[in-house]
C-alpha positions in Angstrom: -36.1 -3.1 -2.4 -32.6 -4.9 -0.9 -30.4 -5.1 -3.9 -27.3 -7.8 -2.7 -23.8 -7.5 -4.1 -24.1 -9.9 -7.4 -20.6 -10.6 -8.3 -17.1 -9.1 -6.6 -13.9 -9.3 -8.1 -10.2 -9.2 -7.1 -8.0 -6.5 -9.8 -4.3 -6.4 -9.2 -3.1 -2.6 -10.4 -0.3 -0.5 -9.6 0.6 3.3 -9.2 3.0 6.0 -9.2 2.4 7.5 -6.0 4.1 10.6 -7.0 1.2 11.7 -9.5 -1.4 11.4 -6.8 -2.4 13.5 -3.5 -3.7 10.9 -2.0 -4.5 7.2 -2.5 -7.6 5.9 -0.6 -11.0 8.1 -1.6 -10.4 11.4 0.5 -11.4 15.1 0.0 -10.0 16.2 -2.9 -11.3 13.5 -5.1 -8.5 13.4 -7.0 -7.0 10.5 -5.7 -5.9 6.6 -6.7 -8.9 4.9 -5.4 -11.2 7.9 -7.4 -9.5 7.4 -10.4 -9.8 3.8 -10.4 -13.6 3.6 -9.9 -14.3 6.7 -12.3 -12.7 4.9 -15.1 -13.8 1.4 -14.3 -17.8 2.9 -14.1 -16.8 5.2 -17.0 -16.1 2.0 -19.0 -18.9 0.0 -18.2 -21.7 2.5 -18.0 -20.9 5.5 -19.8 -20.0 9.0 -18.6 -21.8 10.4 -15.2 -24.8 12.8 -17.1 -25.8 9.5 -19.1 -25.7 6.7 -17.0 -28.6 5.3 -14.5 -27.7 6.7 -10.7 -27.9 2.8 -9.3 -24.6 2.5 -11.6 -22.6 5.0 -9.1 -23.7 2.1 -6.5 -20.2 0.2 -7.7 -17.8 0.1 -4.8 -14.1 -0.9 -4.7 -12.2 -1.4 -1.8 -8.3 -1.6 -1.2 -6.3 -4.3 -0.3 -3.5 -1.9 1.2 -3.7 1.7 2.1 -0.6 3.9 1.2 0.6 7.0 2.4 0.8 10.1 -0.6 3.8 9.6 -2.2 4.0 6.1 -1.7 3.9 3.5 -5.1 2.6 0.5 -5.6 3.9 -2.1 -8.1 1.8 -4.6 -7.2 -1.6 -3.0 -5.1 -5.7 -4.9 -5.2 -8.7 -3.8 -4.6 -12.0 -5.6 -4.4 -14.8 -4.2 -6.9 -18.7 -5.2 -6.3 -21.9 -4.5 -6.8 -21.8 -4.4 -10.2 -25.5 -4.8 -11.8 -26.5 -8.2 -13.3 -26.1 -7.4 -16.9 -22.5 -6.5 -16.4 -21.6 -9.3 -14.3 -19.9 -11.0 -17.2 -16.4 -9.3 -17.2 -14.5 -12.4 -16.9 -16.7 -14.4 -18.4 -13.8 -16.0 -20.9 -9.9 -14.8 -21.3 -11.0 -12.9 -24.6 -13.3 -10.5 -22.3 -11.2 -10.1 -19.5 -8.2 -9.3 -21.8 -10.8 -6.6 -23.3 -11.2 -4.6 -19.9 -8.0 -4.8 -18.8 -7.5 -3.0 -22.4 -9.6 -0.5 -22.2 -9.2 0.6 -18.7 -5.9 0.7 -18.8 -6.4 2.6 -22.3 -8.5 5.5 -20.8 -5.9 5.7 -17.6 -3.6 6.6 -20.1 -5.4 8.7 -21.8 -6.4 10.8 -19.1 -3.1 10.8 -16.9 -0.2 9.2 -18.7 1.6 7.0 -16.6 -0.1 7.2 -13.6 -1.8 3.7 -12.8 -2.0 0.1 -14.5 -4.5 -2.7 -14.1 -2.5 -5.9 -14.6 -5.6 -8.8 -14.0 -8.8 -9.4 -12.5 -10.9 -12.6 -11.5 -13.7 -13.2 -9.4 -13.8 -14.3 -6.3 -16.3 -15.1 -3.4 -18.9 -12.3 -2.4 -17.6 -13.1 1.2 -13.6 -12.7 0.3 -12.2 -9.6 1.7 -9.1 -7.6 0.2 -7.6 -7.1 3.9 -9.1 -9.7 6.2 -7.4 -12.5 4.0 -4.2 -11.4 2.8 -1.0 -13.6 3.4 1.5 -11.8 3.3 2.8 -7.7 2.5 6.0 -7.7 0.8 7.4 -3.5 0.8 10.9 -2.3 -0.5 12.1 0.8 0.7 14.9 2.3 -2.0 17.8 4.4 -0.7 20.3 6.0 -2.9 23.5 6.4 -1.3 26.2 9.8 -2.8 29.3 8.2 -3.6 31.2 11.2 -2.3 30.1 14.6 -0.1 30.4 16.8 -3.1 27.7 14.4 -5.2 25.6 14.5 -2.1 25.6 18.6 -2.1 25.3 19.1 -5.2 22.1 17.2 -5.1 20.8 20.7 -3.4 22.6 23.1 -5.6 22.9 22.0 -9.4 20.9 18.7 -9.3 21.7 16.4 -12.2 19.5 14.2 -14.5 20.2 11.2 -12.0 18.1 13.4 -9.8 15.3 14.3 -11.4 15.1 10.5 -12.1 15.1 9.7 -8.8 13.9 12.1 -6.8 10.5 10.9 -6.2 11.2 7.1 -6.0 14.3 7.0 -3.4 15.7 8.8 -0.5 18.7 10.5 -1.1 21.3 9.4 1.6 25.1 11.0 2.3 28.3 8.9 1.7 29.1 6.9 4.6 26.6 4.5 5.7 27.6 1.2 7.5 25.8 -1.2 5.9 26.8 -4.1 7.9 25.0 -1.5 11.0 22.1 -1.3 8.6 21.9 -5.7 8.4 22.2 -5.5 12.1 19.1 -3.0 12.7 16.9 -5.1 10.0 17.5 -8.2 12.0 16.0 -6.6 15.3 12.3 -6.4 14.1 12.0 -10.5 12.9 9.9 -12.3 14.5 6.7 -10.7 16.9 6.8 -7.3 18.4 4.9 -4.8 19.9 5.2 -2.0 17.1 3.8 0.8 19.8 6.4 3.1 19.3 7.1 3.2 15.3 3.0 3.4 15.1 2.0 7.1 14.1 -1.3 7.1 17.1 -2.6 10.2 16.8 -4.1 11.8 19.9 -7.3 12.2 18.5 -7.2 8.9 17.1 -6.5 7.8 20.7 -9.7 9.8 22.2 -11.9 8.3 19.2 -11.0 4.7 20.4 -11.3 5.8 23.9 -15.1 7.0 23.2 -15.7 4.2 21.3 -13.9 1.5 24.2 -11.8 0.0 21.3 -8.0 0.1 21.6 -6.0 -0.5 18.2 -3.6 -3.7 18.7 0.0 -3.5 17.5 1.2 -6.8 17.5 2.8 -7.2 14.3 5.0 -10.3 12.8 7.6 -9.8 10.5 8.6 -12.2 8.7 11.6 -10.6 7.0 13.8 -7.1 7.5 16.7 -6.7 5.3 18.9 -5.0 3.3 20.3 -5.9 -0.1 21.5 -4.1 -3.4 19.3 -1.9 -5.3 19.7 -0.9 -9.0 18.7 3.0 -10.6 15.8 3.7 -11.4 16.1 4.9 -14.8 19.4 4.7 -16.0 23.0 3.0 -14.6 25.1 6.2 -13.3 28.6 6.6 -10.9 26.5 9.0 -8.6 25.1 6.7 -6.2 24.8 3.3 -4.6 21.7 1.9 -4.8 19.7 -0.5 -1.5 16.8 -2.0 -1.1 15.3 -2.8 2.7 13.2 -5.4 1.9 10.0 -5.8 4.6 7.2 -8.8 4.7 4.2 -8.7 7.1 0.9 -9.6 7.0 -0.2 -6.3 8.3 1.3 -3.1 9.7 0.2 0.2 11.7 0.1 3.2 10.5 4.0 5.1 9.1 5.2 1.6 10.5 7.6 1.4 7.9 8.6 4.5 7.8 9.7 5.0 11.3 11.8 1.5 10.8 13.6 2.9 8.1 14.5 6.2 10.5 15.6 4.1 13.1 17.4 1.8 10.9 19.5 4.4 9.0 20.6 6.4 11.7 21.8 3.3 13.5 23.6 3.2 9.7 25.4 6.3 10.3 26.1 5.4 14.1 24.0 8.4 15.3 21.4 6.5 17.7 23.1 2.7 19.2 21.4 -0.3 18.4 20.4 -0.6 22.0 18.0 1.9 21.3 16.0 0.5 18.5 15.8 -2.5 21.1 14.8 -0.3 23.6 11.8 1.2 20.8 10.6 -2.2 20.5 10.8 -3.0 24.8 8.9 0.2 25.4 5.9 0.6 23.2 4.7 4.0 23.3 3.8 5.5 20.4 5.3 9.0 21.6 8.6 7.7 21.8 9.5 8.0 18.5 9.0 11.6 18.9 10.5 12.1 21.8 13.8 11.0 20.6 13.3 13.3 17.8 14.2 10.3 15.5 13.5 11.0 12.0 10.3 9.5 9.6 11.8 8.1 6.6 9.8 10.5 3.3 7.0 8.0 1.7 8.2 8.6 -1.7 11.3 5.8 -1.0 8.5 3.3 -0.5 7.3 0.8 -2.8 4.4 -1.9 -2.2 5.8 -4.5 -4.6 3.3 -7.9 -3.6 -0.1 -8.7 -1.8 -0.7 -12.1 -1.8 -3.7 -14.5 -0.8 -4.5 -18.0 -0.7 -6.0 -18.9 -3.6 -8.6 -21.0 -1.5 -9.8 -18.0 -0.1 -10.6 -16.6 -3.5 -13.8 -19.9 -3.4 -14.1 -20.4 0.2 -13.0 -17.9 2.3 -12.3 -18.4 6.1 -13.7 -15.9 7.9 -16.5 -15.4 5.5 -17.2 -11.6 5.5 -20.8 -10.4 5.3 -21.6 -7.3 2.6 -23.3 -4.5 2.8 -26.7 -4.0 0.9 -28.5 -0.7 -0.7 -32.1 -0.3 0.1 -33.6 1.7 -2.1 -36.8 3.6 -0.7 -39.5 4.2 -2.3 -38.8 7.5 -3.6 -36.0 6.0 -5.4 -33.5 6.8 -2.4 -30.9 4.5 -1.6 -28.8 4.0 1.9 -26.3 1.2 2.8 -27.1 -1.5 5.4 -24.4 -3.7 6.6 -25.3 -7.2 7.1 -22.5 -8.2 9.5 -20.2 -10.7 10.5 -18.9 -9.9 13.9 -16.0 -11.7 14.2 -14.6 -10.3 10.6 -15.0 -6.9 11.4 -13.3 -7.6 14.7 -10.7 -8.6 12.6 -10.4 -6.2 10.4 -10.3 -3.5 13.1 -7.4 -5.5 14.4 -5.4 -5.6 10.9 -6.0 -1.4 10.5 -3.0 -1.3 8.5 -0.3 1.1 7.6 -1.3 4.6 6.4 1.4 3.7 4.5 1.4 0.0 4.2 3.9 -3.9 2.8 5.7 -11.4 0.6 7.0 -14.2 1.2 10.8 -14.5 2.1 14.3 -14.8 0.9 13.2 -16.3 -2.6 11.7 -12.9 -3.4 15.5 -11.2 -2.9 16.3 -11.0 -6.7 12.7 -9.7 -7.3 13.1 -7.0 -5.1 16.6 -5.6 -7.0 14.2 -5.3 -9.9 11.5 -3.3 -8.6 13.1 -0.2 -10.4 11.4 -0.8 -13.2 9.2 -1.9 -15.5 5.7 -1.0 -14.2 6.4 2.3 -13.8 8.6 3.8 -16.2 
């Protein structure tokens, strides 16, 4: 017996990075994407001793994969293979309102603010979280000492500012140029080959040699910049707070990350901007390293927006074949993917930040208010 995804839907959610070791479904089990199906199948089925095995056949799949420590305020995943009778879930706004409820009820319950589901909807069985998104929008939050002796204390006798902040900004000296820091932004618009602020690991780089793929790292941004920030829990005279603001479609893996290294120590006049141009001339991936430039820490990163196009949601272009369960006989079940070649080329291409991400200067004055709401 083939059983076919029935229904998939699209659920918005967002996370504090900080109360997770990891995001996508990894070893420890412990992580976003496991919490996020446990409660969902928890809801709809019942806990694990009590509940028909072809219920644990519920996948979800993320839009964008981000590095531990990184948050998201504004994150989706894909959920399907839901069975038949539950295939109802946004049947009217009355119902939908219900789950959104009671999910986010038992997040809460079990780890207090930790994650949020904001909406669901259905979408086409063919849509795909990460083949057809339009646009990554990412702030990165920096929180500049307004004098050398806030700065070391910071080390010494932290205050309450810190504790606040410590896991949603990097902490920065006094002194940085932030006409330097415009300057930097400005160099990564536009198309670029992103080979050297890519983390390519050397086994990464055998795999694909085996396998005679090679990862592409063509990349357009379609904005870098740098505008004022606000705290994140309470107004202080401690620090000056930034936001770099960055929109792409897609981005390899610690992209952003690296960016930000390059980007601040151009801020503090330590590497010339001729360098970072040079980065982006020369596209080797051990070049970052070789410079000994410094990898911005995740927890400073925020993915505040995935978007779509809404007609992709009905009609999606590519449309992206599913996987199926065959279930033996003996009431043993394996995956089968019925593929589309062309979207799994394209999704290889679009292998995305570790870290990972919008849509242009109207989305300035949202990004001084990621601080906020979501997560506090």
């Amino acid at each position: 017996m083939i059983l076919r995804p029935t229904k998939k839907y699209l659920i918005y959610f967002g996370y504090n990075g900080s109360n997770f070791p990891e995001m996508a479904k990894g070893s420890t089990g412990y992580g976003v994407m496991d919490f996020v199906r446990q409660t969902i199948t928890d809801s709809l089925f019942g806990l694990p001793p009590h509940r028909h095995p072809i219920f644990d056949q519920v996948r979800i799949s993320p839009s964008s994969r981000t590095d531990r420590g990184v948050h998201a305020i504004r994150n989706a995943l894909a959920l399907w293979y839901v069975p038949e009778h539950k295939c109802h879930l946004d049947d009217t706004p009355e119902l939908r309102q219900h789950y959104i409820d009671d999910w986010n009820r038992r997040m809460q319950l079990a780890k207090p603010n930790s994650l949020t589901i904001e909406d669901f909807h259905e979408v086409s069985p063919g849509f795909c979280t990460r083949i057809h998104v339009q646009m990554r929008r990412y702030v990165y939050r920096i929180a500049v000492a307004r004098s050398q002796e806030i700065y070391e204390a910071m080390r010494t006798e932290p205050s309450t500012v810190c504790f606040s902040e410590r896991d949603y900004a990097w902490f920065l000296p006094p002194g940085l140029d932030l006409y330097k820091v415009q300057k930097a932004c400005e160099l990564f618009h536009g198309t670029h080959v992103v080979g050297s602020f890519f983390l390519h690991r050397d086994r990464d780089k055998r795999k694909e040699q085996r396998r005679g793929e090679y990862v592409k790292a063509i990349r357009y941004i379609e904005h870098c910049g740098v505008s004022k920030g606000e705290a994140y829990a309470f107004d202080n005279d401690l620090y000056d707070y930034y936001n770099v603001s960055v929109y792409s479609r897609s981005f390899v893996r610690e992209q952003i990350r690296r960016m930000m290294g390059a980007i601040i120590a151009h801020g503090y006049d330590r590497i010339p901007l001729s360098l970072i141009k040079w980065l982006l001339a020369n596209p080797i991936s051990d070049n970052f390293w070789g410079l000994r430039l410094r990898v911005a820490p995740p927890y400073g990163l925020h993915l505040v927006d995935v978007s779509y196009d809404p007609v992709d949601f009905v009609n999606p272009n590519p449309y992206v074949d599913n996987k199926v369960i065959v279930v033996g006989e003996d009431g043993t079940m394996r995956e089968r993917l019925e593929k589309n070649l062309d979207a799994e080329k394209e999704e290889r291409e679009l292998d995305e930040d570790d870290e990972e991400d919008g849509d242009g200067d109207g989305l300035l004055e949202d990004d001084q208010r990621i601080v906020g709401s979501s997560q506090r």
